[in-house]
N, CA, C and O atoms as a Tinker XYZ file with bonds, in Angstrom:
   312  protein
     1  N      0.034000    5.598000   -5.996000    73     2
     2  CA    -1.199000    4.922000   -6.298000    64     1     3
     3  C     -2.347000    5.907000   -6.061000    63     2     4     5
     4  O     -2.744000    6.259000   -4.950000    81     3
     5  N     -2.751000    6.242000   -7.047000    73     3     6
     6  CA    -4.377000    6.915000   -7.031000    64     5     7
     7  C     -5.378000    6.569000   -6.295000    63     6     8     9
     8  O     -5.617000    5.371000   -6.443000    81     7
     9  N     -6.008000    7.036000   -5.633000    73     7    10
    10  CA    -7.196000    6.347000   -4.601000    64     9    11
    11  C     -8.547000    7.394000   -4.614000    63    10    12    13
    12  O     -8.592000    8.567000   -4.243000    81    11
    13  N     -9.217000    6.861000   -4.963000    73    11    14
    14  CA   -10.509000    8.051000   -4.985000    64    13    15
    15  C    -11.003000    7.582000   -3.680000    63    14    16    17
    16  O    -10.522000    6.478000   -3.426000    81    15
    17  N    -12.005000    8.140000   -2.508000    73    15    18
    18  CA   -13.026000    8.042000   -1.672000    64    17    19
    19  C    -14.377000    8.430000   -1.889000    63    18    20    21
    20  O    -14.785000    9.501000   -1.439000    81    19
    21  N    -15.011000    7.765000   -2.448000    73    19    22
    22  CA   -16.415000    8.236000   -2.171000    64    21    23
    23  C    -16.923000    8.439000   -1.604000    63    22    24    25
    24  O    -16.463000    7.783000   -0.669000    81    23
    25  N    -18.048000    9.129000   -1.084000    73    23    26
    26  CA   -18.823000    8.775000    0.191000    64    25    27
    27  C    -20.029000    8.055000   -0.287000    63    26    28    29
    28  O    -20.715000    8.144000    0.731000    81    27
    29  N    -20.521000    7.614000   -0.863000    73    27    30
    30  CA   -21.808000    6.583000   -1.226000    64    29    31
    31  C    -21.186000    5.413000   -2.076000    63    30    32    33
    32  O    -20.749000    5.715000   -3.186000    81    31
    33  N    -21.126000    4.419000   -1.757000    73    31    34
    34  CA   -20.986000    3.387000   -3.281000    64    33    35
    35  C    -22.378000    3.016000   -3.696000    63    34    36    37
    36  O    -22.348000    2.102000   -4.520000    81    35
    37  N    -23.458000    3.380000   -3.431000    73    35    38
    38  CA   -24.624000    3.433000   -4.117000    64    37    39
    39  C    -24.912000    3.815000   -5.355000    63    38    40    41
    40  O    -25.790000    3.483000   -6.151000    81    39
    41  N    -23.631000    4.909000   -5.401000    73    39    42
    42  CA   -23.873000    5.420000   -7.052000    64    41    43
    43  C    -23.178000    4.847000   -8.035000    63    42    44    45
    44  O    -23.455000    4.963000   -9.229000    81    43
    45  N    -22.342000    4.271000   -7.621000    73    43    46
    46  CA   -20.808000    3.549000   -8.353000    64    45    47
    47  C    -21.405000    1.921000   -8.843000    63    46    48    49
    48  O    -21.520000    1.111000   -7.924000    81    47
    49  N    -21.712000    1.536000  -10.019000    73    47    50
    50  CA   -21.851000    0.542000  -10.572000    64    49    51
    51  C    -20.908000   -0.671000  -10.419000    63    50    52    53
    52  O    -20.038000   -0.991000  -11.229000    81    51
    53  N    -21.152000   -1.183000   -9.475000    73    51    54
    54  CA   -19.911000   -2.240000   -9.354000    64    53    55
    55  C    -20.598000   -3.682000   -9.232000    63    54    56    57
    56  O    -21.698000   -4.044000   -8.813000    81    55
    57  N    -19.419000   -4.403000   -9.809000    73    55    58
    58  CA   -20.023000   -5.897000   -9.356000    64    57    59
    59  C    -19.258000   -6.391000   -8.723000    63    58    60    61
    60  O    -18.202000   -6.917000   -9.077000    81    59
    61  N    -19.984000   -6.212000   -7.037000    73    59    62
    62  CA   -19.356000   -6.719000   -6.111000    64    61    63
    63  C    -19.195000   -7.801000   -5.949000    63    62    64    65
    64  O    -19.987000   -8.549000   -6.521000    81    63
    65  N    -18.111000   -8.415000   -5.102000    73    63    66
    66  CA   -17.619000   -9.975000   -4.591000    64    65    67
    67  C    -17.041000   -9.820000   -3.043000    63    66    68    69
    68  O    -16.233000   -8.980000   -2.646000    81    67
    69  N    -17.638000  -10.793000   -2.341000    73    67    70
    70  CA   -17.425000  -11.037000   -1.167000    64    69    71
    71  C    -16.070000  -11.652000   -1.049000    63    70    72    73
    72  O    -15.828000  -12.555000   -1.850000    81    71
    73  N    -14.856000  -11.218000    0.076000    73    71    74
    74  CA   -13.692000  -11.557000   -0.274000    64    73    75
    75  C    -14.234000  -13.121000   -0.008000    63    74    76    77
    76  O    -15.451000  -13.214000    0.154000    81    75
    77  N    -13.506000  -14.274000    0.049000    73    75    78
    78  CA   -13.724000  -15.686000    0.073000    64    77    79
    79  C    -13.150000  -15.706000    1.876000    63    78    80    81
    80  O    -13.506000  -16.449000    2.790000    81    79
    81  N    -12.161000  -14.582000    1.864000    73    79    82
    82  CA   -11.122000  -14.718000    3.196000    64    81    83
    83  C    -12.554000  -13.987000    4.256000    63    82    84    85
    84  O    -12.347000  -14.091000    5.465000    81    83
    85  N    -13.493000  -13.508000    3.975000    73    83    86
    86  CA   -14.287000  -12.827000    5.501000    64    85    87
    87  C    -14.886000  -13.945000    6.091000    63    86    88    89
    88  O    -15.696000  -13.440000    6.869000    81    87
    89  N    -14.950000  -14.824000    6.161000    73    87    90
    90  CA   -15.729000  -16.118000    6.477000    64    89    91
    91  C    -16.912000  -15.994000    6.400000    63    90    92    93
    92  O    -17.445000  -15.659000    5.342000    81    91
    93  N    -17.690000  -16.271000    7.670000    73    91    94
    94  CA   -19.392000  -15.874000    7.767000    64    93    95
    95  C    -19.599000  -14.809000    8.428000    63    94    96    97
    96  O    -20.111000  -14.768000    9.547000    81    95
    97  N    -19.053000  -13.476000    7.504000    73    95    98
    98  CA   -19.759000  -12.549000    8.788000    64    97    99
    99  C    -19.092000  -11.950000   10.039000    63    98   100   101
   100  O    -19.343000  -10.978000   10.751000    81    99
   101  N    -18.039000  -13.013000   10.030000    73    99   102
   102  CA   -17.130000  -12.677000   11.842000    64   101   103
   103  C    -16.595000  -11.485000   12.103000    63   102   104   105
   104  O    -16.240000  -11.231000   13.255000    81   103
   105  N    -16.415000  -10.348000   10.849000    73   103   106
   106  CA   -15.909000   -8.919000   11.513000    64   105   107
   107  C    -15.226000   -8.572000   10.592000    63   106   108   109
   108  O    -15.789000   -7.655000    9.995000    81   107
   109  N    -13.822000   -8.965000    9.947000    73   107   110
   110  CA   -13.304000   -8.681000    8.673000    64   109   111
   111  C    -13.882000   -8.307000    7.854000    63   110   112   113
   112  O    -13.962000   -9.480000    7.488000    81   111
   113  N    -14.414000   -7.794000    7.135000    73   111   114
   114  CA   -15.769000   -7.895000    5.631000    64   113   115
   115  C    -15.435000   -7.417000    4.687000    63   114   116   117
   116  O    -15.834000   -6.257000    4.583000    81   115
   117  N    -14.492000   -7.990000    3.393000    73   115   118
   118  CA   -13.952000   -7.069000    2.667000    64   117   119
   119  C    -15.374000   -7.211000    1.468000    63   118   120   121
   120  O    -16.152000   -8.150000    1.634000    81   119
   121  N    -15.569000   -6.376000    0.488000    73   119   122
   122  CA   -15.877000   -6.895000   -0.843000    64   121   123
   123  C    -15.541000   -5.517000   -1.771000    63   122   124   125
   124  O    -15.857000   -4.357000   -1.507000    81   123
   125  N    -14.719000   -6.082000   -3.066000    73   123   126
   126  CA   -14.266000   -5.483000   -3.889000    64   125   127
   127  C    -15.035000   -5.878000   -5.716000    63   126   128   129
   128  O    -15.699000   -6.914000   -5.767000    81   127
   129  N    -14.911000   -5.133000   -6.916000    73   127   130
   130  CA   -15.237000   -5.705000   -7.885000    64   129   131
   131  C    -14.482000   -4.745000   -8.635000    63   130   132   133
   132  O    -13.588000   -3.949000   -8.348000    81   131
   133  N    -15.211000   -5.106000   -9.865000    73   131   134
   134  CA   -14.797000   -4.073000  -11.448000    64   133   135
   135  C    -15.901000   -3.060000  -11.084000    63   134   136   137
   136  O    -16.978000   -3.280000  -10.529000    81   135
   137  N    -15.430000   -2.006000  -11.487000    73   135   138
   138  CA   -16.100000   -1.118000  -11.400000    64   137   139
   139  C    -17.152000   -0.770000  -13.052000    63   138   140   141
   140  O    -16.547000   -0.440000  -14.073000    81   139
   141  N    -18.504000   -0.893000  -13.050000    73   139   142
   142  CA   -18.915000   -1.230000  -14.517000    64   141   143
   143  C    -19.333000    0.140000  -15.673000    63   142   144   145
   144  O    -20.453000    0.265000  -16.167000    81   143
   145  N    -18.525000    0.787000  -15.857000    73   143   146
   146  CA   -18.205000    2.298000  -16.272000    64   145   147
   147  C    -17.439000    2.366000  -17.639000    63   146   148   149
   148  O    -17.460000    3.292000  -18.449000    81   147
   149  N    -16.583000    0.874000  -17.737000    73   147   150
   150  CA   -15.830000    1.162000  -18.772000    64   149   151
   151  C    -14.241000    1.771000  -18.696000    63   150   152   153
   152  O    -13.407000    1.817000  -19.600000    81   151
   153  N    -14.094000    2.387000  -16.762000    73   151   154
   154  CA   -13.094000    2.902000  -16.649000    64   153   155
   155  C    -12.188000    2.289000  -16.156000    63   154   156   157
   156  O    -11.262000    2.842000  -15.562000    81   155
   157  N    -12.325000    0.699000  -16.359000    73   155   158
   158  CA   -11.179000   -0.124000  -15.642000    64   157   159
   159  C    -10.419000    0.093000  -14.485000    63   158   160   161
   160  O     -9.190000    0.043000  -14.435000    81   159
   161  N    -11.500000    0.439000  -13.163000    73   159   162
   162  CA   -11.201000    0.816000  -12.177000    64   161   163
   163  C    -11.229000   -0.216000  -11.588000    63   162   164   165
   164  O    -11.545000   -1.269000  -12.140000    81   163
   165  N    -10.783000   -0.087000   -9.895000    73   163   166
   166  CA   -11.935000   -1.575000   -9.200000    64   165   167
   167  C    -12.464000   -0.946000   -8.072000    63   166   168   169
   168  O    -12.262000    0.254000   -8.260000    81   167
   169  N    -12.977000   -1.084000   -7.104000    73   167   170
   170  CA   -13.926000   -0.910000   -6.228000    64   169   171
   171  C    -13.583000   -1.114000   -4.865000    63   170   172   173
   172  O    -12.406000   -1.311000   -5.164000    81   171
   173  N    -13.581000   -1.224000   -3.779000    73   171   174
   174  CA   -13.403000   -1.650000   -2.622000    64   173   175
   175  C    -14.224000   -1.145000   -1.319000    63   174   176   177
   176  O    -14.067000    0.017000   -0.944000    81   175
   177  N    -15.035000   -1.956000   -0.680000    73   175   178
   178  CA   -15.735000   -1.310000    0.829000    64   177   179
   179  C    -15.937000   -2.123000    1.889000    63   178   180   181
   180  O    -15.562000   -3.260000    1.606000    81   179
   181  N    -16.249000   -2.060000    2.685000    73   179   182
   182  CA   -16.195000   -3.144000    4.189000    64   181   183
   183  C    -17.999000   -3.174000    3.763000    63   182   184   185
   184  O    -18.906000   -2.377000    3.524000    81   183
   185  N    -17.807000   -4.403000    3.846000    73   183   186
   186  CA   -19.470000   -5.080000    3.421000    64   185   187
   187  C    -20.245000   -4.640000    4.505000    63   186   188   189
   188  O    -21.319000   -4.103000    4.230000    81   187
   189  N    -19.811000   -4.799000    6.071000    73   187   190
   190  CA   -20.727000   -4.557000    7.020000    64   189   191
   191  C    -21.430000   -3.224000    6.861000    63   190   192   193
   192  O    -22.465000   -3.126000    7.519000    81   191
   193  N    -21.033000   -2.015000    6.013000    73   191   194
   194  CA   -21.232000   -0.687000    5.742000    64   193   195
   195  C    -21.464000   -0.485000    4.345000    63   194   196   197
   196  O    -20.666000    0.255000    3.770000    81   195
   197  N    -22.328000   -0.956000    3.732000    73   195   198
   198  CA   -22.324000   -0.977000    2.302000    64   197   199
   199  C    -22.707000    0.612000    1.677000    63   198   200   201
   200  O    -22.693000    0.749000    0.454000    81   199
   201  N    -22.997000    1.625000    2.434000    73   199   202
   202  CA   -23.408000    2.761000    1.940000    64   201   203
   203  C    -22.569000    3.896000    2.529000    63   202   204   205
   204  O    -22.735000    5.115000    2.578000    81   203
   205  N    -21.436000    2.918000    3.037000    73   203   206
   206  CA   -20.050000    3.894000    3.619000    64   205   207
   207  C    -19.203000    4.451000    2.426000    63   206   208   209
   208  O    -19.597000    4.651000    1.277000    81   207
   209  N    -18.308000    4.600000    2.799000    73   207   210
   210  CA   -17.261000    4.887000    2.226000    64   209   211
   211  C    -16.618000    3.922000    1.038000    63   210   212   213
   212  O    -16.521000    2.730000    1.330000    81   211
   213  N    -16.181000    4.329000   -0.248000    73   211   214
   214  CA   -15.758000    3.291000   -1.332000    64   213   215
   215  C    -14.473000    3.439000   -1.819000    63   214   216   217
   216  O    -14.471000    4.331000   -2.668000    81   215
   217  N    -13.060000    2.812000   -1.603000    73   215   218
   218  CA   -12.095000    3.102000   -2.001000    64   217   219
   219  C    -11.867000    2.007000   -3.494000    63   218   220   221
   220  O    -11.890000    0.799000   -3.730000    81   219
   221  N    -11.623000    3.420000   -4.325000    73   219   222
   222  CA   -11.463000    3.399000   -5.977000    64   221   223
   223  C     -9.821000    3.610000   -6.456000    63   222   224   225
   224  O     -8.990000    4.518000   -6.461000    81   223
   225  N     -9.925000    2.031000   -6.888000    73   223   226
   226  CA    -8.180000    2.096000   -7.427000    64   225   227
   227  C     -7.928000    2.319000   -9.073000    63   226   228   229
   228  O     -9.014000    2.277000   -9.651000    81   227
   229  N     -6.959000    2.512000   -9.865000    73   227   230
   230  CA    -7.248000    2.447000  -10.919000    64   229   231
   231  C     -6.565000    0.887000  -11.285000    63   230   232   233
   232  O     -5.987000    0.275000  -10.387000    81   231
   233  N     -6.677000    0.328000  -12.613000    73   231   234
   234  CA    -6.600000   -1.064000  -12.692000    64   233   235
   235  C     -4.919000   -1.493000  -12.310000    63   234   236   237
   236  O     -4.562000   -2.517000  -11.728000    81   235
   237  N     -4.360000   -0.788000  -12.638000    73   235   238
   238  CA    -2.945000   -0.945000  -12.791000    64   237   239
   239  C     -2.528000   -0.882000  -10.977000    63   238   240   241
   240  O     -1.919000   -1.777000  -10.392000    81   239
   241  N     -2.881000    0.011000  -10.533000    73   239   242
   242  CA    -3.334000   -0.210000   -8.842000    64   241   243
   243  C     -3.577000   -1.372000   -8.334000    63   242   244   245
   244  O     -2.987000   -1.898000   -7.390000    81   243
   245  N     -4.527000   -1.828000   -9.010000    73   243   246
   246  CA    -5.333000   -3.080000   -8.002000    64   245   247
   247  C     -4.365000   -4.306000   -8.445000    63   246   248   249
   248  O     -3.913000   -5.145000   -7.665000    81   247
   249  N     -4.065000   -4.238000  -10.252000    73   247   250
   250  CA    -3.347000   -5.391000  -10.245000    64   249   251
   251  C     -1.784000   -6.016000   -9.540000    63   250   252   253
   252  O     -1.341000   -7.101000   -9.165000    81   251
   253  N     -1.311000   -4.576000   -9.643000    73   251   254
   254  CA    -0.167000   -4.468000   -8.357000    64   253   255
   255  C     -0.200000   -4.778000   -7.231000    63   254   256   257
   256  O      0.848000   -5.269000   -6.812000    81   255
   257  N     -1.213000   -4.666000   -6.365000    73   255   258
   258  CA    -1.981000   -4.910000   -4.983000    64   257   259
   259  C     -2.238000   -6.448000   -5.253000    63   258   260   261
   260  O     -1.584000   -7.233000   -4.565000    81   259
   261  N     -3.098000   -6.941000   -6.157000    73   259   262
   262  CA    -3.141000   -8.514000   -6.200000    64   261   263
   263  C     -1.801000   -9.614000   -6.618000    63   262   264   265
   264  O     -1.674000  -10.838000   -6.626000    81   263
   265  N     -1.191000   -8.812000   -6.844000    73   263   266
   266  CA     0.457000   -9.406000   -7.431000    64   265   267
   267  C      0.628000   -9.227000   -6.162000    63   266   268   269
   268  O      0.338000  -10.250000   -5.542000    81   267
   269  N      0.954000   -8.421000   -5.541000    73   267   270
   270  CA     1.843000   -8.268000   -3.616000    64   269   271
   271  C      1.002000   -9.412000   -2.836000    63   270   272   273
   272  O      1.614000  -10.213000   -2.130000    81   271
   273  N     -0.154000   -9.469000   -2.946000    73   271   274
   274  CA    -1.081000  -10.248000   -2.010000    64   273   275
   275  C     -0.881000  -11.602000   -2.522000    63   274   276   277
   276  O     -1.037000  -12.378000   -1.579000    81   275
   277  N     -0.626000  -12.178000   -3.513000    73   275   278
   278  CA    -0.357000  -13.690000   -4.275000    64   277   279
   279  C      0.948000  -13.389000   -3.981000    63   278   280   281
   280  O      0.578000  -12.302000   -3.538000    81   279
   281  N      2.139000  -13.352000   -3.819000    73   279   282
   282  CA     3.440000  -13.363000   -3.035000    64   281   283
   283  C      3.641000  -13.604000   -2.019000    63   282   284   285
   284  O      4.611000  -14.200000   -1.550000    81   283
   285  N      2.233000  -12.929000   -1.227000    73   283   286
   286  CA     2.683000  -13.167000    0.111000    64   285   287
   287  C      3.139000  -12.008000    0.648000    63   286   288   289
   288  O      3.142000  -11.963000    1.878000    81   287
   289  N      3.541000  -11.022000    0.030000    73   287   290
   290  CA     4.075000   -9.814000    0.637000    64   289   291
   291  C      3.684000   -8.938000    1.818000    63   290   292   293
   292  O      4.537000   -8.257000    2.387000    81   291
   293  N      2.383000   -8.945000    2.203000    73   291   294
   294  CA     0.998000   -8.752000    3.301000    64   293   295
   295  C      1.465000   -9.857000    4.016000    63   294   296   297
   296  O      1.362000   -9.188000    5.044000    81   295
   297  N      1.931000  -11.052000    4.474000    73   295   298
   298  CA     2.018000  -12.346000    5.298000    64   297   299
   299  C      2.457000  -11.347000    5.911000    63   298   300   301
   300  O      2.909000  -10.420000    5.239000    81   299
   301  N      2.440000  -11.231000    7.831000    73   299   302
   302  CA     3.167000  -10.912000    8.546000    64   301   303
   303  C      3.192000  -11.774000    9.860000    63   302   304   305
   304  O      3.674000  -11.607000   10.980000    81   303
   305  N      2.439000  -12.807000    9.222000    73   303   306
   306  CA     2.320000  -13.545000   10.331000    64   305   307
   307  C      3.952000  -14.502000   11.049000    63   306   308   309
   308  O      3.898000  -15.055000   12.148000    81   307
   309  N      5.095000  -14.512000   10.282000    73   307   310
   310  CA     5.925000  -15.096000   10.811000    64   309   311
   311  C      6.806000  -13.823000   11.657000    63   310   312
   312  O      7.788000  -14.103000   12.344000    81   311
């Protein structure tokens, strides 16, 4: 899996989304989007740091990652 790091997502056109799972704020903070370029990427950064670091998947990446995560495959709670 390809992973770019940025160091600014300031420059990276994205339309971000707050995961639904960070609640209000409590410490978790994911938010990910499409990246708006045309390059069918997606986006990813810890919201509390919005001018941190940006991990860049390519689509085929992320949709693999959201297929494992709708399975359940990430559960480790049992």
């Amino acid at each position: 899996m390809a992973i770019t790091d940025l160091p600014d997502s300031s420059d990276l056109p994205v339309a971000w989304h707050v995961s639904t799972r960070s609640g209000n704020g409590g410490g978790n903070c994911v938010e990910a989007g499409p990246v708006l370029d045309g390059s069918a990427r997606y986006a990813v950064r810890d919201s509390k740091d919005r001018t941190g670091p940006t991990l860049v998947y390519p689509a085929t990446a992320w949709a693999a990652f959201l297929t494992d995560l709708h399975t359940g495959r990430f559960d480790f709670s049992a």
